[in-house]
N, C-alpha and C positions, 0 to 999 in steps of 0.2 A: 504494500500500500504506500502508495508517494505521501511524502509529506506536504501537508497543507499550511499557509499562513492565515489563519483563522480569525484574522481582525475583522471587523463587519465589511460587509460588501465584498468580501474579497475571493470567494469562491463562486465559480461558476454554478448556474443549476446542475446542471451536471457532477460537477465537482462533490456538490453538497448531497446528492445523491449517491452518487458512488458512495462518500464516506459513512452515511444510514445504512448504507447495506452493508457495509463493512461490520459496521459496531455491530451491528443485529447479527450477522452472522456469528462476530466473536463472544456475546451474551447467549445466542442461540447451544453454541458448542463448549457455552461455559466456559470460554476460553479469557475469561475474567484479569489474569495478568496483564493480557497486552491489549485487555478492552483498556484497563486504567493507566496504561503507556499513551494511549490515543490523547491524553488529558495534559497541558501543561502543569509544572509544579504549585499555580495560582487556581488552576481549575476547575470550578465549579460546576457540580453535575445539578442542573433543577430543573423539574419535572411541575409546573405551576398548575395550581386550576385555574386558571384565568391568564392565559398569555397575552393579552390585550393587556394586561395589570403588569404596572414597573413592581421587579423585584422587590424591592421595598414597601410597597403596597401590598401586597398579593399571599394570599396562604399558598401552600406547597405540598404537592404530593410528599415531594422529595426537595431536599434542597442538600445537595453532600459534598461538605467541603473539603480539599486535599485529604485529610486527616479521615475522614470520615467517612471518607470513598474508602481509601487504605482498610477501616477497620471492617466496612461492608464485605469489601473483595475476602478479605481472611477468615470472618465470618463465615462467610460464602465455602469458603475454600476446606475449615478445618471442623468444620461440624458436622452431624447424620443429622437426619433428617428421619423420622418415620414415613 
């Protein structure tokens, strides 16, 4: 997968596609290490009910900071599950 410069506006529709199908495929196959390499070390996974709403305003499915992703992903990673 190429590396992307992810500041606004800056990927093509295409671009930004490719890279959804990427991440879904690496969440799909659980492949959860190099979903959270896709992420720079500032950033923030959020998932909003209300995307129209600035972060600051807005509740949040998800809102997972570097830290936070890190403890999802090892969660994810080192626990069973029933």
């Amino acid at each position: 997968m190429p590396g992307y410069s992810l500041s606004p506006g800056s990927l093509t529709r295409a671009e930004a596609e490719d890279l959804l199908i990427h991440e879904a495929r690496l969440l799909d196959e659980r492949r959860l290490e190099a979903w959270q390499a896709l992420y720079t070390a500032d950033g923030i996974y959020w998932i909003p009910l209300d995307d129209a709403m600035p972060m600051t305003e807005s509740a949040s499915i998800v809102y997972d900071t570097p830290l936070r992703r890190e403890e999802r992903v090892h969660h994810l990673l080192h626990n069973t599950y029933p």
